[in-house]
Biopython code that builds the backbone (N, CA, C, O; Angstrom):
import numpy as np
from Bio.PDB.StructureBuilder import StructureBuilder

atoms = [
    (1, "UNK", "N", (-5.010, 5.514, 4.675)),
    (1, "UNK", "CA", (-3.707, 4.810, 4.682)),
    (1, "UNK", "C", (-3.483, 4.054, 5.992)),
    (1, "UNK", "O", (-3.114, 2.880, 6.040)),
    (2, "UNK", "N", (-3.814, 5.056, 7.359)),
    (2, "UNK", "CA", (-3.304, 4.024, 8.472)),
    (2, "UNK", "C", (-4.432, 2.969, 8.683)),
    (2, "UNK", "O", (-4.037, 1.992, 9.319)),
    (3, "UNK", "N", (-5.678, 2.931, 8.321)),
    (3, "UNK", "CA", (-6.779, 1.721, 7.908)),
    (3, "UNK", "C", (-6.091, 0.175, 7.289)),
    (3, "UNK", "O", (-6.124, -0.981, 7.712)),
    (4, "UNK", "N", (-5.430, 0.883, 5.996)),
    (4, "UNK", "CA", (-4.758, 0.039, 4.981)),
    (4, "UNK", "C", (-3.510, -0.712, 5.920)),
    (4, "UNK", "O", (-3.564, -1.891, 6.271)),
    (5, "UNK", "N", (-2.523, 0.111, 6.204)),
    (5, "UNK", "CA", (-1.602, -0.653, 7.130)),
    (5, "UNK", "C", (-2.221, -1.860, 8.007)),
    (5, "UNK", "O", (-2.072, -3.078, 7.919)),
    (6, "UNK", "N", (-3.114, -0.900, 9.049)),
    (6, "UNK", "CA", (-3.908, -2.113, 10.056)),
    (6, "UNK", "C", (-4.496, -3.326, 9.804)),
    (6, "UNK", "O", (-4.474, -4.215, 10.656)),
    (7, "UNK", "N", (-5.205, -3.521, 8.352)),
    (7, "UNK", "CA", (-5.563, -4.129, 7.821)),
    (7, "UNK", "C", (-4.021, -5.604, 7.217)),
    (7, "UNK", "O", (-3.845, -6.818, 7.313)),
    (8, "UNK", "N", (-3.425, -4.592, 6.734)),
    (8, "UNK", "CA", (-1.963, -5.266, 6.250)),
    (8, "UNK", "C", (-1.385, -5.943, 7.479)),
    (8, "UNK", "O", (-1.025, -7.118, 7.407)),
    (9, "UNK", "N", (-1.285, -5.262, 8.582)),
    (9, "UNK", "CA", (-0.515, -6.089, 9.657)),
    (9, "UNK", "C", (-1.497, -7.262, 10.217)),
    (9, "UNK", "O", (-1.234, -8.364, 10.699)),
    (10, "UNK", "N", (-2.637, -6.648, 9.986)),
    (10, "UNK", "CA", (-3.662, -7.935, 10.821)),
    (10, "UNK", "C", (-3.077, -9.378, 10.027)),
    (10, "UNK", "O", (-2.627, -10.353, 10.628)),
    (11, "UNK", "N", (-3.175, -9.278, 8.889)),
    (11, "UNK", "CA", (-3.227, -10.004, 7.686)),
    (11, "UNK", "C", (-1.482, -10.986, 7.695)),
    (11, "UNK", "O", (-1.169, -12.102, 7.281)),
    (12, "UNK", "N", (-0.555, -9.662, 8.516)),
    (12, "UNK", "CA", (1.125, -10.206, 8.619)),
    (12, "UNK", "C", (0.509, -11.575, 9.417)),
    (12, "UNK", "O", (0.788, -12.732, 9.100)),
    (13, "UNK", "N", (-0.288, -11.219, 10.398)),
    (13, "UNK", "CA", (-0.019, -11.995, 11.927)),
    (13, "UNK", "C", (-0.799, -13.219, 11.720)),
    (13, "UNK", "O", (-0.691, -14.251, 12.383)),
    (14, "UNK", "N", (-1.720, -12.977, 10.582)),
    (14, "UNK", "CA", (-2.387, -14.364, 10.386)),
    (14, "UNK", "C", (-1.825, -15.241, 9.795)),
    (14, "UNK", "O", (-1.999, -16.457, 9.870)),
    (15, "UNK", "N", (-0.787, -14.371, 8.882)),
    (15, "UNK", "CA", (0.552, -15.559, 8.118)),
    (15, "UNK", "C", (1.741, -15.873, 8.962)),
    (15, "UNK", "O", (2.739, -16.411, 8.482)),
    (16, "UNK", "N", (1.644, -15.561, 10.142)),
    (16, "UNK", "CA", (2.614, -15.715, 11.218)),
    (16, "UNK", "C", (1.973, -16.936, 11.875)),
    (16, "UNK", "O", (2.655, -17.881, 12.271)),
    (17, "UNK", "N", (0.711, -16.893, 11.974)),
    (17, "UNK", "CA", (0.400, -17.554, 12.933)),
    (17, "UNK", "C", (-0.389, -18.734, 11.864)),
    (17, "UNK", "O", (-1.481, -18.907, 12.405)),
    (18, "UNK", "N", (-0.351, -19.331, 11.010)),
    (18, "UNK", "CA", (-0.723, -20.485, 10.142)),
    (18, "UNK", "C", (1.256, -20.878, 9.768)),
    (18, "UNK", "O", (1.403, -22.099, 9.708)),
    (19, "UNK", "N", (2.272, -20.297, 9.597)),
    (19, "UNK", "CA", (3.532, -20.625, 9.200)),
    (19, "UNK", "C", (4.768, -19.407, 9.831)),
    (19, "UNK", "O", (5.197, -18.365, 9.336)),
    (20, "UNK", "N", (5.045, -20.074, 11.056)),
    (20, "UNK", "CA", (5.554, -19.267, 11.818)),
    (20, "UNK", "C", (7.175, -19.120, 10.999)),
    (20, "UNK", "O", (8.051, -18.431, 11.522)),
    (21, "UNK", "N", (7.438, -19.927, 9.551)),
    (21, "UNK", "CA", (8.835, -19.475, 9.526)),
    (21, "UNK", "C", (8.761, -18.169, 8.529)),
    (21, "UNK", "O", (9.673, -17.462, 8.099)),
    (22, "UNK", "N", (7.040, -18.098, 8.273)),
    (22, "UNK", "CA", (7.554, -16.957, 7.502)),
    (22, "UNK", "C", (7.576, -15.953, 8.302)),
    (22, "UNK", "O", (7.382, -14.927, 7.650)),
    (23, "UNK", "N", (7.730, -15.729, 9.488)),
    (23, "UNK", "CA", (7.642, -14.626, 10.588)),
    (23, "UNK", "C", (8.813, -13.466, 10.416)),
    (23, "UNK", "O", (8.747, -12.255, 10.628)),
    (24, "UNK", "N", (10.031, -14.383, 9.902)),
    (24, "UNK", "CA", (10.938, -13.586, 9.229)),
    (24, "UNK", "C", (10.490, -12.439, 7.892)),
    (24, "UNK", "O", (10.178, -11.255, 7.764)),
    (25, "UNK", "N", (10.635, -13.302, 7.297)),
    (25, "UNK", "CA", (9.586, -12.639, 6.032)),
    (25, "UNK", "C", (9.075, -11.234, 5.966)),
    (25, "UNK", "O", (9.264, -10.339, 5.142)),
    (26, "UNK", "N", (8.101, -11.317, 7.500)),
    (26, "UNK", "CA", (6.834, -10.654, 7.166)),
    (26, "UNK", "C", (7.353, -9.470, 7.930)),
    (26, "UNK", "O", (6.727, -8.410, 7.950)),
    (27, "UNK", "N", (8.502, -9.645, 8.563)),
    (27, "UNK", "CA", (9.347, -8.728, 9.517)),
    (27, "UNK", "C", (9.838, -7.586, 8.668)),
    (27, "UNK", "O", (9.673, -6.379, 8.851)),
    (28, "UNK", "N", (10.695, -8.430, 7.369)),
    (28, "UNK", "CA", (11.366, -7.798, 6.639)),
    (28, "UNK", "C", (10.636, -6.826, 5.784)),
    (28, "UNK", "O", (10.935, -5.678, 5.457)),
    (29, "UNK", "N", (9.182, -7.869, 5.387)),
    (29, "UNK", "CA", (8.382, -6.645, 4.625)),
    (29, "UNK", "C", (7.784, -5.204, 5.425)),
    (29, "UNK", "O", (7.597, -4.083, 4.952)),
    (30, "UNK", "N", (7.600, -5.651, 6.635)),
    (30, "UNK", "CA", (7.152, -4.904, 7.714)),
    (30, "UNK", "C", (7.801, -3.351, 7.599)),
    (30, "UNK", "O", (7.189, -2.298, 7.421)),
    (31, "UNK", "N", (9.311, -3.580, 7.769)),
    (31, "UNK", "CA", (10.204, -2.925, 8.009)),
    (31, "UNK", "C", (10.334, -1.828, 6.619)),
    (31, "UNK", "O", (10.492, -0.609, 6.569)),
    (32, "UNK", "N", (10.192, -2.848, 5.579)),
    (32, "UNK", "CA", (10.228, -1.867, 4.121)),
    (32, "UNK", "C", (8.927, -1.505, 3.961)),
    (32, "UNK", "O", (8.887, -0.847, 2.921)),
    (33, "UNK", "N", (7.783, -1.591, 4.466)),
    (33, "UNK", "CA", (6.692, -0.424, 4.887)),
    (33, "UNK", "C", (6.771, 0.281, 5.379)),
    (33, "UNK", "O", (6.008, 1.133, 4.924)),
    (34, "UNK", "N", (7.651, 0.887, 6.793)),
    (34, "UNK", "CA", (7.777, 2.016, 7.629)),
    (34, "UNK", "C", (9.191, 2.922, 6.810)),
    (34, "UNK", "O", (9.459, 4.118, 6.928)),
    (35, "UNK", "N", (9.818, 2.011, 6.098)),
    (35, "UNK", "CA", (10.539, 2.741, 5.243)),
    (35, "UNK", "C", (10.187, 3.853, 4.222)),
    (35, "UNK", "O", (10.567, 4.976, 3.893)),
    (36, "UNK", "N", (8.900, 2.578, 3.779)),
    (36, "UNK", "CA", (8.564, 3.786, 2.726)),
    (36, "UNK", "C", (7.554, 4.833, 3.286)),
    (36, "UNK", "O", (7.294, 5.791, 2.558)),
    (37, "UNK", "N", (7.104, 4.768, 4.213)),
    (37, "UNK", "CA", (6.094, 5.488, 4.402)),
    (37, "UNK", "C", (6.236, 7.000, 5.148)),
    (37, "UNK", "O", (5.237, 7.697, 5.326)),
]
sb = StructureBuilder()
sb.init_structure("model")
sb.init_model(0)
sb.init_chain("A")
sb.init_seg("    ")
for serial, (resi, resn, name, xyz) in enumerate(atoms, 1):
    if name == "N":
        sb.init_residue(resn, " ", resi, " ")
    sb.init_atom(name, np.array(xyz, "f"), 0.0, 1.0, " ", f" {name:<3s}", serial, name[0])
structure = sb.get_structure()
């Protein structure tokens, strides 16, 4: 699982960093991952 996350956040920052407005976005999903987890 914490593989899977690391993998997932690498993956946030590359969509951060090709379209920085989804930075919001990826915040929000971010956040409802540590929620659920």
């Amino acid at each position: 699982p914490l593989v899977a996350i690391g993998h997932a956040q690498r993956a946030d920052a590359a969509e951060v960093a090709r379209n920085p407005r989804a930075r919001s976005a990826v915040l929000r999903i971010a956040a409802r991952r540590q929620e659920a987890a």
